[in-house]
N, C-alpha and C positions, 0 to 999 in steps of 0.2 A: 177512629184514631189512625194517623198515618205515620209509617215506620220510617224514618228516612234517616239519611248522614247529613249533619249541621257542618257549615266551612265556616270560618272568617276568613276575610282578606282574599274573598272568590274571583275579585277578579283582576285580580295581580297576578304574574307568571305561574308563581307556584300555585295559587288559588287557584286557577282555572285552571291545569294541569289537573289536578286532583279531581276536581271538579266533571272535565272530561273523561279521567278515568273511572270515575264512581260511577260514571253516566252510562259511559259504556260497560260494565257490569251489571244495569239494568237494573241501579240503586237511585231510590226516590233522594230527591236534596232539598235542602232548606239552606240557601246561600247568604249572606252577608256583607257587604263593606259599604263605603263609603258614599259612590255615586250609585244616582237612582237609574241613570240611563244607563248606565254600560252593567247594573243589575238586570233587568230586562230585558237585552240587550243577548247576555248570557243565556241566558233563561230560555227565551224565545229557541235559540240556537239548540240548545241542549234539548227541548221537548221535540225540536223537529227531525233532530238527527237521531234522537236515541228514544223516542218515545217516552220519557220518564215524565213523571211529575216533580216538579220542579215552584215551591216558593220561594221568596227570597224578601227582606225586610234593609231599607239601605239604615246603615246606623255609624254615629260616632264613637267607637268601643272606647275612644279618651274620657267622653262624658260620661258621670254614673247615669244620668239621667236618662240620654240617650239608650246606654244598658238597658236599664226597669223599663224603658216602652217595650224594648225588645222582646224579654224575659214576660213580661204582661201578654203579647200576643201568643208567646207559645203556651202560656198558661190558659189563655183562653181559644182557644184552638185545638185543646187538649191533645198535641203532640206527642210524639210519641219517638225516639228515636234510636238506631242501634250503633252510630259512631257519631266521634266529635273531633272536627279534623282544626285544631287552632293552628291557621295561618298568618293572620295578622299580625304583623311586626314593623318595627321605625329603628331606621339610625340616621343620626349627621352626623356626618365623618368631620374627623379634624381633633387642633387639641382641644382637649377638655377649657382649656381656661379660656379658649376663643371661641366656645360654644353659648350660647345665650341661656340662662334659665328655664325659659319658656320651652327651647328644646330639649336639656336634660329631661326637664319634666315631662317632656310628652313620649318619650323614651319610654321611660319608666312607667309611666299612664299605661302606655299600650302595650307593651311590651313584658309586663310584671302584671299591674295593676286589671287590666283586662280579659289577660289570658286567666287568671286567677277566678275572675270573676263569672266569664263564660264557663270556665268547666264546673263549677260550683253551680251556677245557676241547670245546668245538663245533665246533671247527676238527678233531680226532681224528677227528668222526661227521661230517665235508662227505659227502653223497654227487657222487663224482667222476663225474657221466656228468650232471651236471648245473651251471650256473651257480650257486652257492653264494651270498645275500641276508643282509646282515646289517643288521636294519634299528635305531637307537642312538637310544633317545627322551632328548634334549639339552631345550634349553627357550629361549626367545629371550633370559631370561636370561644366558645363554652368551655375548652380545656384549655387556654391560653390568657398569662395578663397581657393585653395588648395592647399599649399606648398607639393613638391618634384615633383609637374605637373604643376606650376604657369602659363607657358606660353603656357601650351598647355590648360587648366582650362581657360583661358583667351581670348585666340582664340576661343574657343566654346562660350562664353559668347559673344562674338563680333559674330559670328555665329546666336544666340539668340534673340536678340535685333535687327542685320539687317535685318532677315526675317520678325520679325513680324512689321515691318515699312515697310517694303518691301512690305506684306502682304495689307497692306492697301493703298498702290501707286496703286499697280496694280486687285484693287479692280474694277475700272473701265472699266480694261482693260481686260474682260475677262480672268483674270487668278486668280490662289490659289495658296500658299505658305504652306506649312507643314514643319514643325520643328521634326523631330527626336531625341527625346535625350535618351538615354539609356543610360545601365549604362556596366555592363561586359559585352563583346560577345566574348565568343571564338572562336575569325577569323583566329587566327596566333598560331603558335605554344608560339612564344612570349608573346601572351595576357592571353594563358591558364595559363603560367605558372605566371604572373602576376597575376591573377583571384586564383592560388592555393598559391601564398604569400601569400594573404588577411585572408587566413581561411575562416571560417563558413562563412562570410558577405560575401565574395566573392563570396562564391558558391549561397546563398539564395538570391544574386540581379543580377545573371547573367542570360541569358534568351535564348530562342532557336532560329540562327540565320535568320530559311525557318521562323517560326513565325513572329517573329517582320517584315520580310519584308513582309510579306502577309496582315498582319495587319497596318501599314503604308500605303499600298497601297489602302489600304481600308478606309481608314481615310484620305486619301490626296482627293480622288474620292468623300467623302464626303464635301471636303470642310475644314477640321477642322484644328487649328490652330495648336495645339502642341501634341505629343504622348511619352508619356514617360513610355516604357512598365516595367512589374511588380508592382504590387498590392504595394511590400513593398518600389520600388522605388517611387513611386508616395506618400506614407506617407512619406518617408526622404526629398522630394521636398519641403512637405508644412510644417516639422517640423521644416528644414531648416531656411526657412521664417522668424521664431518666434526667434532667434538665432542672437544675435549685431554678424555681420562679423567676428568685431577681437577674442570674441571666438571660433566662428565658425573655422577660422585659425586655431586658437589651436590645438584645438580638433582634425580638422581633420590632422593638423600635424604632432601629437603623432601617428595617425593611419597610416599614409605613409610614415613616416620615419620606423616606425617597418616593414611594410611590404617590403619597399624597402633594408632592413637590411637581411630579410628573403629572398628575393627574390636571394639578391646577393650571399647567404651564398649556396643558391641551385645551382647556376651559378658554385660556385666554388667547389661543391659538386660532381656535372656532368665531368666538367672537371679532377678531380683525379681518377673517373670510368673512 
């Protein structure tokens, strides 16, 4: 049986971050997302540069289906593992009523429905002669209602709340839960340009992607409950706080409607270069 840290969403910015840093710790991984090539791909890179063992299984975390093959091979494999780093997460930005169905729901699929299901499904393969890590990438969104991200702002909040109940079920049980929420990371070409709609706020609460995951890991090892990096996101958390909801809405409605106005106008901007 081999001891490793399970990812979703490995080879996305933050996935591979984590990925890298788990590597370089000289911690065996079992990765996951989507494409089969840029699994492999990882993979390859990670056993050469770090010596680790490294498998990785490509899956659809929207489909249950896809899940049970998943889950089937680490059961037969008899796996064994001592963290479970859920990275996998979906938003489409915009409003709510101009969003499609089919997106809400895949939101919600991967983002609720997935994360739900891998940690459930990872708790079978704890190895018991060791502290058990489950580290939940949330988003600072998670303490915010935030029109033109409602349901994606909302999903993290569900994210937020089950961990740290989670947290104390499995208090018994040899294991730890860590909450991740940040706020910008430039993982996608998509989220940069997201991050450069915002202006100045954008830039001064986005943070460095190999950072937050080293530090995370380092705070999940410790034990600790939530890590929400940046000095100035951690004062917007607790200013937050002090803030009735429905202006909070407001507020920050004025600021993602503008930004998503900018963001589109750059979209369209690119397209006539």
């Amino acid at each position: 049986m081999q001891n490793m840290v399970f990812i979703t969403g490995a080879t996305g910015g933050l996935g591979k971050a984590f990925a890298v840093e788990c590597a370089s710790r000289r911690w065996d991984l079992f990765l996951t997302d989507l494409d089969a090539d840029r699994l492999e791909m990882l993979a390859m890179n990670l056993k050469n540069t770090y010596g680790v063992k490294v498998m990785y299984q490509p899956c659809d975390l929207t489909a249950a289906a896809s899940r049970e093959h998943l889950f089937d091979t680490l059961r037969a494999d008899g796996l064994r593992f001592q963290a479970l780093i859920n990275v996998a997460g979906l938003d489409y930005e915009g409003l709510f009523c101009e969003r499609s169905r089919d997106e809400i729901g895949r939101i919600v699929r991967l983002n609720i429905e997935a994360t739900l299901g891998v940690t459930h499904a990872l708790m079978e393969h704890m190895d018991s002669s060791k502290l058990f890590r489950i580290i939940m990438v949330s988003s600072l969104a998670a303490f915010f209602p935030m029109p033109v991200k409602a349901t994606y702002a909302a999903s993290k909040r569900f994210l937020l709340d089950f961990s740290l109940a989670l947290r104390d079920e499995l208090r018994s049980r040899g294991a730890t839960v860590t909450v991740l929420c940040p706020a910008g990371l430039p993982t996608t070409p998509e989220c940069i340009q997201a991050i450069e709609a915002q202006g100045l706020m954008g830039q001064l609460t986005t943070q460095n992607i190999g950072s937050v995951a080293a530090r995370t890991l380092d705070d999940a090892l410790k034990g600790r409950a939530v890590y929400i990096p940046g000095f100035l996101n951690q004062v917007l958390q607790i200013l937050s706080s002090l803030v009735p909801p429905v202006s909070l809405a407001e507020l920050l409605g004025r600021r993602w409607r503008a930004a998503h106005q900018r963001r589109k106008e750059m979209l369209d901007a690119a397209q006539v270069l």
